[in-house]
N, C-alpha and C positions, 0 to 999 in steps of 0.2 A: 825951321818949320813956321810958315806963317800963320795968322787966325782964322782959322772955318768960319765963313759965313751958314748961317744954318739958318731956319733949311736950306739948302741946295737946288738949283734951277727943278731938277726933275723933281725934286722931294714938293716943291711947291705947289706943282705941277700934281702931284698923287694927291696932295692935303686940298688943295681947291675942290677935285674931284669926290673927295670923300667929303666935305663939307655938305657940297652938294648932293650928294644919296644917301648920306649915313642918316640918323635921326640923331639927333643932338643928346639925348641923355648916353649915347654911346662917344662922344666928342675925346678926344684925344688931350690927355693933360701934358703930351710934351711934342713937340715939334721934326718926329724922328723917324724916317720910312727904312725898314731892314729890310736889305736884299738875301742879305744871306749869314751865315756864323758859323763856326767853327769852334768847341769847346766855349771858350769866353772871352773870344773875339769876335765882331759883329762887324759886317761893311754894310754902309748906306747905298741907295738907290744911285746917288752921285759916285760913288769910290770912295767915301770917308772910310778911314780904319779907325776902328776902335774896342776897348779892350772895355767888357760888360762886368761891373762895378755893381747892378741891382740887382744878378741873379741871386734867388735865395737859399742857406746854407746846403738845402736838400739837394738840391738838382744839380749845385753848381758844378760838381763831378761826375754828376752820375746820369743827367741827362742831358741838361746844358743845350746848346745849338746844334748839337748833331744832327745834321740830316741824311 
């Protein structure tokens, strides 16, 4: 597997956008647009997979990315 460039073309692509209309005390501390999850995996807006490490002890079973 090689190294993810991040963000990702489309992810940059959302962050410029949200730059632009968000009001900055709402500003994003990490670099990372979710399309979608499943329990405690999460895919990027690009097709990254990745397995969610920050959900917290509560949810992480019981509500987690379910949609």
């Amino acid at each position: 597997m090689g190294k993810l460039s991040m963000p990702g073309k489309k992810a940059r692509k959302y962050l410029e956008r949200d730059n632009a209309v968000i009001s900055s005390p709402y500003s994003r501390a990490y670099r990372f647009m979710m399309n979608h999850g499943v329990s405690s995996e999460i895919w990027g807006v690009d097709g990254n997979h990745f397995i969610n490490f920050a959900v917290g002890i509560a949810v992480c079973h019981v509500l987690s990315h379910w949609n």
